[in-house]
C-alpha positions as CSV (number, residue, x, y, z in Angstrom):
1,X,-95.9,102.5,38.7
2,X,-92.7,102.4,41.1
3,X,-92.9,104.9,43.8
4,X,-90.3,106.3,45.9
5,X,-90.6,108.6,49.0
6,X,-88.4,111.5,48.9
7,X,-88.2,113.9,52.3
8,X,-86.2,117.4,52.4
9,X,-85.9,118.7,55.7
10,X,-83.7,121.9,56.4
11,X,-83.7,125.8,56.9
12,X,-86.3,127.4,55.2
13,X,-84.8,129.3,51.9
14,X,-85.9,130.3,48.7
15,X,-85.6,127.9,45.7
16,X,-86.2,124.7,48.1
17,X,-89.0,123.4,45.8
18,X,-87.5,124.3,42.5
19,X,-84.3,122.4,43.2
20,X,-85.4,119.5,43.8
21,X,-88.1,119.6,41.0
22,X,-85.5,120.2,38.9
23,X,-83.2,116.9,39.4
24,X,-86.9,115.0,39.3
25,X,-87.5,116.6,36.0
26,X,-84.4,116.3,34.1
27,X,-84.6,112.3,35.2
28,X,-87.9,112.1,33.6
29,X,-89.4,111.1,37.4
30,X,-93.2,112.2,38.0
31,X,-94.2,114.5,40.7
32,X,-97.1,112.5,42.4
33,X,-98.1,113.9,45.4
34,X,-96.2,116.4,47.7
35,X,-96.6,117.6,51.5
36,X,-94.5,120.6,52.7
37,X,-94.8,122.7,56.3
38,X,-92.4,125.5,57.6
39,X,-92.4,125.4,61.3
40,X,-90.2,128.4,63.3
41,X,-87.9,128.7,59.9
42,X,-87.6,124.7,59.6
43,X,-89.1,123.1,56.0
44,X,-90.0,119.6,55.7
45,X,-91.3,118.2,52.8
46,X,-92.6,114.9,51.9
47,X,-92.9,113.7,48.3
48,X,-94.2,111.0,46.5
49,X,-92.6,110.3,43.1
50,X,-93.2,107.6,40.0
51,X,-89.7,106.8,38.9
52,X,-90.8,103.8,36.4
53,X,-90.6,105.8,33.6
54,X,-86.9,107.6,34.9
55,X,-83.7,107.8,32.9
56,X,-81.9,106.3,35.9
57,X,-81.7,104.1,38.5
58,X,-82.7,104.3,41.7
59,X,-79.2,104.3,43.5
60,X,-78.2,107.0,41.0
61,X,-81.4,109.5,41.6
62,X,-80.9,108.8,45.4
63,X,-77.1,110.1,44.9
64,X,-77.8,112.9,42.8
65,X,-80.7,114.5,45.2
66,X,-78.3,114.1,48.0
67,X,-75.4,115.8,46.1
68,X,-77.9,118.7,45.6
69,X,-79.6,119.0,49.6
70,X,-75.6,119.3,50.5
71,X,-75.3,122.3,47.4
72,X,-78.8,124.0,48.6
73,X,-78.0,123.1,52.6
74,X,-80.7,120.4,52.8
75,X,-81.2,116.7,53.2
76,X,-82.9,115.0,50.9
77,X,-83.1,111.6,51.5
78,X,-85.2,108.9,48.6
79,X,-86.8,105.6,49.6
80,X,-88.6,103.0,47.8
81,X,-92.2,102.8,48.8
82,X,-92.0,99.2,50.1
83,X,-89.1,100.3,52.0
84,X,-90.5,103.3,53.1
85,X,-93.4,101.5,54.1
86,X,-91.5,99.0,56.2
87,X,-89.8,101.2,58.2
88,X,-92.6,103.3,59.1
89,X,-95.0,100.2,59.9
90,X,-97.1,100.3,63.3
């Protein structure tokens, strides 16, 4: 299994969860665990995501869920684990 963190943080809208389901989906990448709150209109959602068995790379997936946070008015950021894990390290 190679996991990535993905986070979306923006205004609240309709069709936040979908979008970005859909760009996991159509790169084959598994949906393994997600965390969302809305707080005074302001969504942030935390995802954690198997990519080993995704159609593309890392890089690529990272690129094409930022191309759609600036389309839906969002950022979506995408982090290896071990990355993810380093930065947020106590």
């Amino acid at each position: 299994m190679e996991q990535v963190v993905v986070t979306v943080t923006g205004m609240d809208k309709i069709g936040i969860m979908a979008a970005v389901s859909t760009v996991l989906a159509e790169r084959q990448v598994n949906i393994l665990d997600v965390s969302q709150t809305i707080l005074r209109g302001f969504f942030s959602m935390v995802m954690v995501v198997d990519i080993s068995m995704a159609n593309v790379d890392l890089r690529t997936l990272q690129t094409l869920l930022a191309d759609k946070g600036r389309e839906i008015g969002m950022q979506i950021n995408a982090q290896h684990e071990d990355v993810f894990r380093f930065m947020h390290r106590v």
